[in-house]
Biopython code that builds the backbone (N, CA, C, O; Angstrom):
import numpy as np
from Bio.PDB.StructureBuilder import StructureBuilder

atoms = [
    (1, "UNK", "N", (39.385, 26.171, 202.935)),
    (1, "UNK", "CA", (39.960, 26.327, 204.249)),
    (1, "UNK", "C", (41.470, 26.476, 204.093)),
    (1, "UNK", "O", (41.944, 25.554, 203.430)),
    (2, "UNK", "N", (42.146, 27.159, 204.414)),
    (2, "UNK", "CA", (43.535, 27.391, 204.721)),
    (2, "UNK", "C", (44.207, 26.487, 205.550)),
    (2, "UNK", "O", (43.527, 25.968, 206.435)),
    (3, "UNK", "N", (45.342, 26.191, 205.469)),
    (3, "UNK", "CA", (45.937, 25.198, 206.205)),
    (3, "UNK", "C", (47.130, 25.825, 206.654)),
    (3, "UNK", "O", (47.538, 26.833, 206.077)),
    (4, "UNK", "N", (47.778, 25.296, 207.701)),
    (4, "UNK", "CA", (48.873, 25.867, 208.093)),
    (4, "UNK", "C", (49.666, 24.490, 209.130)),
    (4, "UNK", "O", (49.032, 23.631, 209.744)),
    (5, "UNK", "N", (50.894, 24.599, 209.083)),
    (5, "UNK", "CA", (51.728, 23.629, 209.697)),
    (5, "UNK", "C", (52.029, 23.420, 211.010)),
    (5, "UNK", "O", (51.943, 24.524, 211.547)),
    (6, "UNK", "N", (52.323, 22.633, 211.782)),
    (6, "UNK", "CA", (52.767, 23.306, 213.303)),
    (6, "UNK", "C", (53.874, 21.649, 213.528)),
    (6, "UNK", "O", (53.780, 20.578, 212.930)),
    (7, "UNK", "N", (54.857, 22.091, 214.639)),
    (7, "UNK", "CA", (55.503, 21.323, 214.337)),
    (7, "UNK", "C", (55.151, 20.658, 216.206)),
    (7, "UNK", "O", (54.921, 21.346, 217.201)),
    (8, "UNK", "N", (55.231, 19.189, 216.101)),
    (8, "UNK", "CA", (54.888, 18.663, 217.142)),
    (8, "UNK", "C", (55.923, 17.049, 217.294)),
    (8, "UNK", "O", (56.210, 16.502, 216.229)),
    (9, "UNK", "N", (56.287, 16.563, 218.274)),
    (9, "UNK", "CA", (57.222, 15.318, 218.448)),
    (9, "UNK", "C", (56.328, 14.474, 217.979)),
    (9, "UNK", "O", (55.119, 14.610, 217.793)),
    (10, "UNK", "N", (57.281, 13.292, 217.749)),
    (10, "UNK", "CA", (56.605, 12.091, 217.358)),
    (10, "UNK", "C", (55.825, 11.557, 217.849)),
    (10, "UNK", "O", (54.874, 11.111, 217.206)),
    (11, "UNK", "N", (55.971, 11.365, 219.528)),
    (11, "UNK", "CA", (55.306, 10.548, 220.215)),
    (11, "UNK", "C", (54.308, 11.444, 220.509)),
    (11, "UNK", "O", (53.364, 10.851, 221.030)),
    (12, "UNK", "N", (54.091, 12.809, 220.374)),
    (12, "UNK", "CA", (52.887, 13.826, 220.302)),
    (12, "UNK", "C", (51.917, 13.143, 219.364)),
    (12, "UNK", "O", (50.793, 12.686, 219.573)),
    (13, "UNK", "N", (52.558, 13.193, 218.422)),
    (13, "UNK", "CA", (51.676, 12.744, 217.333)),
    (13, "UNK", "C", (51.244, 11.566, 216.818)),
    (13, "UNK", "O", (50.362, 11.402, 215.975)),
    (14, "UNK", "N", (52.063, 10.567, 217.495)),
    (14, "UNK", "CA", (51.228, 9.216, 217.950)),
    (14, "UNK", "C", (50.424, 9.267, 219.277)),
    (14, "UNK", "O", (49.656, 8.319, 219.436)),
    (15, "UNK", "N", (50.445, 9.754, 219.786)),
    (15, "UNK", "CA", (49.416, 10.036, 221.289)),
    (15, "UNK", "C", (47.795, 10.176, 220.477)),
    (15, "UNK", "O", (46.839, 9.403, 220.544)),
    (16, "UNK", "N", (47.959, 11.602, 219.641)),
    (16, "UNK", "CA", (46.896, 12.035, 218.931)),
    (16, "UNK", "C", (46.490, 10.986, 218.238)),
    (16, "UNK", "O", (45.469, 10.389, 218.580)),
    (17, "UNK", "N", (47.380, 10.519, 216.928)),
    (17, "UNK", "CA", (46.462, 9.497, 216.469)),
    (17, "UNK", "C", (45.813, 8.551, 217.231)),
    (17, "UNK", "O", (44.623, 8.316, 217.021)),
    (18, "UNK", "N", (46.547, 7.872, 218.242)),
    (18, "UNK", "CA", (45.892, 6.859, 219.202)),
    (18, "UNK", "C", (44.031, 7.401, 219.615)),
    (18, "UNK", "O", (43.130, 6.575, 219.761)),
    (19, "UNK", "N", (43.932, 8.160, 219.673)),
    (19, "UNK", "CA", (42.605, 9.186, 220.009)),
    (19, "UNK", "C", (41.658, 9.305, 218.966)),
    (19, "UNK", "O", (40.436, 9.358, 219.109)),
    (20, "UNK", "N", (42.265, 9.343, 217.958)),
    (20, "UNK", "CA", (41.023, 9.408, 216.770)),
    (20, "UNK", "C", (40.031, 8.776, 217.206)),
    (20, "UNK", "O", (40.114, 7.999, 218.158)),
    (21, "UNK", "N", (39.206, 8.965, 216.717)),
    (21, "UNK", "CA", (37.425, 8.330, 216.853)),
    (21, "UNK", "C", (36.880, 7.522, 216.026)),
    (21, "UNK", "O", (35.848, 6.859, 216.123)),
    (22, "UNK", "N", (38.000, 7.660, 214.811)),
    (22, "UNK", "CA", (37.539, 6.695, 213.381)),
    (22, "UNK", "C", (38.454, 6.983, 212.355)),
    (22, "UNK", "O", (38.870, 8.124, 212.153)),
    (23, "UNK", "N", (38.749, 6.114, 211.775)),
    (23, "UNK", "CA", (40.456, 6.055, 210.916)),
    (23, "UNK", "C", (40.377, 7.518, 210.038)),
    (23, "UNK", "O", (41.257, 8.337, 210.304)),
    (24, "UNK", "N", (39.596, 7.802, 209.240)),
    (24, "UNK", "CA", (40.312, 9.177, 209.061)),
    (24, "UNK", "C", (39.809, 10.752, 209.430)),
    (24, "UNK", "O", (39.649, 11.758, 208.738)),
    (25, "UNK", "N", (39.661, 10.491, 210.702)),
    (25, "UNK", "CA", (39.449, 11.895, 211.173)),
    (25, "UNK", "C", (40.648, 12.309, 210.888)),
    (25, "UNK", "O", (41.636, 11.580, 210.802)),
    (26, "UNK", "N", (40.607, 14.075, 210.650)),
    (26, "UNK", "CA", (41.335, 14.832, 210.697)),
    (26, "UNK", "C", (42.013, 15.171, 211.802)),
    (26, "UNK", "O", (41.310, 15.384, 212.790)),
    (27, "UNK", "N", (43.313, 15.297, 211.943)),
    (27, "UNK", "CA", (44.104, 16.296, 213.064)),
    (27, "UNK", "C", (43.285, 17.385, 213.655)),
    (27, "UNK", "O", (43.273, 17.598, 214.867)),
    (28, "UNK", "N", (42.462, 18.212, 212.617)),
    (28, "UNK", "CA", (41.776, 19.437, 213.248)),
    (28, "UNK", "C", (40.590, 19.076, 213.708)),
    (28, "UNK", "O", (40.103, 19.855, 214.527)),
    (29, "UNK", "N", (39.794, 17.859, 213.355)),
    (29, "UNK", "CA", (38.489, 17.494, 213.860)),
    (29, "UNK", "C", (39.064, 17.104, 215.216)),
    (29, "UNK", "O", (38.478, 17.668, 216.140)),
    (30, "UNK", "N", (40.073, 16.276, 215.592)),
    (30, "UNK", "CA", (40.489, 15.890, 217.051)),
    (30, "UNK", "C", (41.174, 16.389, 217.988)),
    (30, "UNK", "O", (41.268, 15.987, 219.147)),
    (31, "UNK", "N", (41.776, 17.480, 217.383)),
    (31, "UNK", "CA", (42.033, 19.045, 218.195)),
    (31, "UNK", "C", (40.961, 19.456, 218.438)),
    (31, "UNK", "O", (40.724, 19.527, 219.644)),
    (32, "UNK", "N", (39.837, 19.908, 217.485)),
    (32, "UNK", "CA", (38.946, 20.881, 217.943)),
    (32, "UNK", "C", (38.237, 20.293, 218.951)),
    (32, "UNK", "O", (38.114, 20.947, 219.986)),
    (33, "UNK", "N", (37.522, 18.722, 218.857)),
    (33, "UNK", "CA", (37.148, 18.269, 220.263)),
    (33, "UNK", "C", (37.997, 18.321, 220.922)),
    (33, "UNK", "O", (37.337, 18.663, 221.904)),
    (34, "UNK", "N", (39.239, 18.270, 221.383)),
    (34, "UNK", "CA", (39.627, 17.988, 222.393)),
    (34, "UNK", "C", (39.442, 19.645, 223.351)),
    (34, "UNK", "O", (39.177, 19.852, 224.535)),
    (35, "UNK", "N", (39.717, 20.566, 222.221)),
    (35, "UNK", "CA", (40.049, 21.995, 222.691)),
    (35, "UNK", "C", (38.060, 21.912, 223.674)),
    (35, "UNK", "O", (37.743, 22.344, 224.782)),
    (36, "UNK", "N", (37.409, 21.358, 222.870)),
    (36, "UNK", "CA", (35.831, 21.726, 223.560)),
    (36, "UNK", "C", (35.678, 20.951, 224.862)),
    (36, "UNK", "O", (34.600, 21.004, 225.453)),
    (37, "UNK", "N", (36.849, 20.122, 225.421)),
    (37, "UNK", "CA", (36.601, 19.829, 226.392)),
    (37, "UNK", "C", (37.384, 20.867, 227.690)),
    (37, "UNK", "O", (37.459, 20.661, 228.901)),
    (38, "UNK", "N", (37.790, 21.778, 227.029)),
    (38, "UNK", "CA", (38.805, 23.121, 228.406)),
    (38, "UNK", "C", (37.185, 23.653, 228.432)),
    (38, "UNK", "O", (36.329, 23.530, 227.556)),
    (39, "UNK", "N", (37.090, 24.347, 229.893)),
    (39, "UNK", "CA", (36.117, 24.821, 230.278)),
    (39, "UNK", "C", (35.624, 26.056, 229.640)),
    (39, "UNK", "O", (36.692, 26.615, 229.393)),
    (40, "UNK", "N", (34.739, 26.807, 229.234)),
    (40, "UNK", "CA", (34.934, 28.195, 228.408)),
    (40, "UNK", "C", (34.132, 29.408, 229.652)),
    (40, "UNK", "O", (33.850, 30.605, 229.592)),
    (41, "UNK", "N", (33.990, 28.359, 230.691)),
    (41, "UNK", "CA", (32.928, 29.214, 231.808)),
    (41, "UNK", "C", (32.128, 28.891, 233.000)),
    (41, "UNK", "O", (32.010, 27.699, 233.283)),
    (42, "UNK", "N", (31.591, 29.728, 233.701)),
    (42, "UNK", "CA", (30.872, 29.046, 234.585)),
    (42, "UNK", "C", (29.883, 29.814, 234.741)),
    (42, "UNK", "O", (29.749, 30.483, 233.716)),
    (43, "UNK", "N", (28.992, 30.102, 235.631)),
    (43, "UNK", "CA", (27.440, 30.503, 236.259)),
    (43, "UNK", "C", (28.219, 32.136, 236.607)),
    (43, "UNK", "O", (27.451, 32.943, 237.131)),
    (44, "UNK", "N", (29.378, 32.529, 236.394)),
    (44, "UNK", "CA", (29.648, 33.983, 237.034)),
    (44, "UNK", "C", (30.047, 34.302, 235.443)),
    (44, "UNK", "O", (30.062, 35.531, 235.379)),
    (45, "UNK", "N", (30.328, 33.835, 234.321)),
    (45, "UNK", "CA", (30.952, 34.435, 233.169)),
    (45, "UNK", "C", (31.739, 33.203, 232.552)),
    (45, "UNK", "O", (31.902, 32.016, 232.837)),
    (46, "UNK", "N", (32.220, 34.246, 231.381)),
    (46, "UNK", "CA", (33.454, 33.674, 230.717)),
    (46, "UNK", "C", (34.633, 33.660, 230.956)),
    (46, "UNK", "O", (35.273, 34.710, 230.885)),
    (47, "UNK", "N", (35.383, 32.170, 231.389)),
    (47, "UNK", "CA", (37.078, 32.564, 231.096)),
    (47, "UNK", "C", (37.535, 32.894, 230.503)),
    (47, "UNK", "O", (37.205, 32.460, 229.400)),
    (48, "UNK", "N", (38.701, 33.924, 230.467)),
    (48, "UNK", "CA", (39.184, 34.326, 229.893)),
    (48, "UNK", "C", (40.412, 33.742, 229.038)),
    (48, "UNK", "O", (40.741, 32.846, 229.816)),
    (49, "UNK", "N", (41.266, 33.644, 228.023)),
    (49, "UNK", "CA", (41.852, 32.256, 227.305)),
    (49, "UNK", "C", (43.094, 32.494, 228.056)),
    (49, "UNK", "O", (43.772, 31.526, 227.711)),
    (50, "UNK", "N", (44.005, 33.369, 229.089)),
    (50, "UNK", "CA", (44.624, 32.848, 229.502)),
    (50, "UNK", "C", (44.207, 32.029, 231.963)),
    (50, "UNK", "O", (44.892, 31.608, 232.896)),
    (51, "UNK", "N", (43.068, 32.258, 231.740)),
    (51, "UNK", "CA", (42.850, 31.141, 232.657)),
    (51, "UNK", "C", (42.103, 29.897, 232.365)),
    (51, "UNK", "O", (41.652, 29.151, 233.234)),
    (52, "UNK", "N", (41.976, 29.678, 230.780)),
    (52, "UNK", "CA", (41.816, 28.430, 230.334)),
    (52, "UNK", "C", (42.975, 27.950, 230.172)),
    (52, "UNK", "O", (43.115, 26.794, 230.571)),
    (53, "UNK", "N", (43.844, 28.441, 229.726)),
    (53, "UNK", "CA", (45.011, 27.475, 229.396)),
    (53, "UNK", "C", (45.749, 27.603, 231.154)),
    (53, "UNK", "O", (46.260, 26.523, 231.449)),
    (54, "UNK", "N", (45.852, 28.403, 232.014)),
    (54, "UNK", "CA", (46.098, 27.852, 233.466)),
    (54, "UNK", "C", (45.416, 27.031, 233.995)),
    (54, "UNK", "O", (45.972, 26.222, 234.737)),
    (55, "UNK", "N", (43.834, 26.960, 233.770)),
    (55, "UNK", "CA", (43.282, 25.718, 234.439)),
    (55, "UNK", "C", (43.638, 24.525, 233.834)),
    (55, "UNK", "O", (43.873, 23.616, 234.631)),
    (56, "UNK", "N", (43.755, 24.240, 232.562)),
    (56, "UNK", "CA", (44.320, 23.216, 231.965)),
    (56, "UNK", "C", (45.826, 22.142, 232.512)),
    (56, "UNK", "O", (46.102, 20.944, 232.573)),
    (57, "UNK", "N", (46.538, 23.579, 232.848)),
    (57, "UNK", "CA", (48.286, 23.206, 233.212)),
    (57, "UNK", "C", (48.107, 22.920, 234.022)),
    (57, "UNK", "O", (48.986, 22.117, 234.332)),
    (58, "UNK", "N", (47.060, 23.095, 235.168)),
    (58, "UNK", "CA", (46.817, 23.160, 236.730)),
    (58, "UNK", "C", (46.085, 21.302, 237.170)),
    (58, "UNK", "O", (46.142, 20.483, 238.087)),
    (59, "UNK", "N", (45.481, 21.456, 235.868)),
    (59, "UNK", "CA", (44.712, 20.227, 236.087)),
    (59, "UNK", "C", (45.421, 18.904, 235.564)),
    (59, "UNK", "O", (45.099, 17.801, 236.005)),
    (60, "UNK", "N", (46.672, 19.124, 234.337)),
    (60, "UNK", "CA", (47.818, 18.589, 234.157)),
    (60, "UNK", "C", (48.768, 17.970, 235.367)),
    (60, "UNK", "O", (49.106, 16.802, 235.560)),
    (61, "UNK", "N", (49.095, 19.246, 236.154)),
    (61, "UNK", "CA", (50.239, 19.169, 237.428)),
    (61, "UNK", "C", (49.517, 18.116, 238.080)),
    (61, "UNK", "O", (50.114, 17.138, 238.532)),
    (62, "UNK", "N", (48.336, 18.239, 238.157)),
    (62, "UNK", "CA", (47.336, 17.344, 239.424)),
    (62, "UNK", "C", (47.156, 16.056, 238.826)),
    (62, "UNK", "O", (46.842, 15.206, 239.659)),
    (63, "UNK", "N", (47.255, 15.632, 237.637)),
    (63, "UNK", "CA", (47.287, 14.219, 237.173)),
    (63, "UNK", "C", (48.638, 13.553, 236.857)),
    (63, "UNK", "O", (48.817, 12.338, 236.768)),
    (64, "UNK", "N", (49.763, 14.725, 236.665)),
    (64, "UNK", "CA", (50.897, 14.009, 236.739)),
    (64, "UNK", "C", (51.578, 14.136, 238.158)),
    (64, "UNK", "O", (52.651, 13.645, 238.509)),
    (65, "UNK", "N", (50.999, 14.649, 238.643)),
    (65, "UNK", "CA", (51.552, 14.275, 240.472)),
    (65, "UNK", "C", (52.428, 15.330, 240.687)),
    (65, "UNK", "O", (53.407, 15.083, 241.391)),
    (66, "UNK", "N", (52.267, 16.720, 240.132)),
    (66, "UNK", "CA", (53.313, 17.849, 240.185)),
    (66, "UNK", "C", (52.630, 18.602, 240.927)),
    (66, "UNK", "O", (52.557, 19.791, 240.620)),
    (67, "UNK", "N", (51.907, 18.084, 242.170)),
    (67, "UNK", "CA", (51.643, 19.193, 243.279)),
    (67, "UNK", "C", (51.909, 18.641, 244.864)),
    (67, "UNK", "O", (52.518, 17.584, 245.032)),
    (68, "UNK", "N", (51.543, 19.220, 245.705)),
    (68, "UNK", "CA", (51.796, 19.455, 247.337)),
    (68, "UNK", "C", (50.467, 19.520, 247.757)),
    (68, "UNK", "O", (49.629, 20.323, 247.348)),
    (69, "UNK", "N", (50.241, 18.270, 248.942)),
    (69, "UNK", "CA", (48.773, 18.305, 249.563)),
    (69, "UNK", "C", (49.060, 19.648, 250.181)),
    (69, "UNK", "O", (49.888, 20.360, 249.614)),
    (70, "UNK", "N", (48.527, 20.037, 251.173)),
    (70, "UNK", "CA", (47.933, 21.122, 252.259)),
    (70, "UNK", "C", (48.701, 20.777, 253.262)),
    (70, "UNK", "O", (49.605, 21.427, 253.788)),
    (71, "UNK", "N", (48.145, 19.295, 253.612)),
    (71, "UNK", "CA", (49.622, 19.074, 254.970)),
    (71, "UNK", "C", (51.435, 19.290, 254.654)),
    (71, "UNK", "O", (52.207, 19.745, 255.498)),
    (72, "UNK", "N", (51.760, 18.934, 253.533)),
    (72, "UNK", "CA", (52.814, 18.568, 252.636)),
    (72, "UNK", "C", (53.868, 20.666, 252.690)),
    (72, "UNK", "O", (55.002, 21.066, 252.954)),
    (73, "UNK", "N", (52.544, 21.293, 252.259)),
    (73, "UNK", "CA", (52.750, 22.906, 252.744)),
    (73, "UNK", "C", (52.911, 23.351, 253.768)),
    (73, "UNK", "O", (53.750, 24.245, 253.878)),
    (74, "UNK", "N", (52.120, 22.871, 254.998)),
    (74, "UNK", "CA", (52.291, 23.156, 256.210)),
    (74, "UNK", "C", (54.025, 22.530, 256.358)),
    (74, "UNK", "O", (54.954, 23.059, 256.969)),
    (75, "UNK", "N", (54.024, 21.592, 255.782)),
    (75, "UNK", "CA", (55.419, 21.064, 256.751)),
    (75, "UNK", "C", (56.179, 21.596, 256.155)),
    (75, "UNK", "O", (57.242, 21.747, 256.757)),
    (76, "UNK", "N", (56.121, 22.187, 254.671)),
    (76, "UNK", "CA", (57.466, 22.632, 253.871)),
    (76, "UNK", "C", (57.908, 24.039, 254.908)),
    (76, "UNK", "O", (59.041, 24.354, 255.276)),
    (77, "UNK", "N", (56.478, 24.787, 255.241)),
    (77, "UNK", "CA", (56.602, 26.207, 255.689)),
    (77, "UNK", "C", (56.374, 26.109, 257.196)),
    (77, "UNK", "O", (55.628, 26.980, 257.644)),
    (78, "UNK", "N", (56.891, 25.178, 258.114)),
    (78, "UNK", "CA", (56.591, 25.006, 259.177)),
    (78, "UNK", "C", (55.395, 25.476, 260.325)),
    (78, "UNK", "O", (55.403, 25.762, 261.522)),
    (79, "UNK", "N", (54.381, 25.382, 259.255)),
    (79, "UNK", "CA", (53.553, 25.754, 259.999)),
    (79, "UNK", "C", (52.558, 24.248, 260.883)),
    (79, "UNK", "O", (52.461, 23.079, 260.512)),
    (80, "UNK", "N", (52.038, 24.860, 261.970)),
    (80, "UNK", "CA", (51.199, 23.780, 262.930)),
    (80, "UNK", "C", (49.900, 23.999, 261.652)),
    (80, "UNK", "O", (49.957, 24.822, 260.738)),
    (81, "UNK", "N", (48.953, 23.176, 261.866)),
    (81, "UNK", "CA", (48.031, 22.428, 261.031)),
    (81, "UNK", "C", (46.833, 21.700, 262.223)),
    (81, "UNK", "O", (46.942, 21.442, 263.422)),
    (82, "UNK", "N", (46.039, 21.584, 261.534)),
    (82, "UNK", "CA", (45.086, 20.287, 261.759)),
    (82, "UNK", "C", (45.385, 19.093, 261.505)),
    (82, "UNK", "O", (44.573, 18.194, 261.721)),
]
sb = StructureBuilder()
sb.init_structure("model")
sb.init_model(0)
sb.init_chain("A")
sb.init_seg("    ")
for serial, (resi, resn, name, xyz) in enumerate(atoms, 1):
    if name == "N":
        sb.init_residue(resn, " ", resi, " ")
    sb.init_atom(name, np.array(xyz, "f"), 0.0, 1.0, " ", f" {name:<3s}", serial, name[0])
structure = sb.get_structure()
């Protein structure tokens, strides 16, 4: 297998180890699960890899609190609402 480097922060890379599954999994065994948990599809087809990596960022924004309810829009854009 070929190997290749990638460069990532510290606390990246203590995040990851924290995740292992058992003291010496590999970096690439716990990437590759993690990568099998992005969606690859649904009942209409395959995503395509750049609306996997948008649903990903999307689903990111929504757990770190980087979005706007519906009402929150209405009021930014003054619109009346329910």
């Amino acid at each position: 297998m070929a190997y290749t480097t990638i460069q990532i922060d510290v606390a990246t890379r203590e995040r990851l180890a924290s995740m292992r599954s058992y003291g010496r999994e590999t970096y690439d065994e716990l990437l590759n699960t993690l990568l099998e948990l992005v969606p690859s599809g649904d009942d209409e087809g395959k995503y395509s890899p750049e609306f996997r990596a948008s649903l990903m960022r999307g689903m990111s924004d929504i757990r770190n609190g980087r979005t706007h309810s519906a009402g929150d829009v209405r009021k930014i854009l003054g619109l009346k609402g329910k």
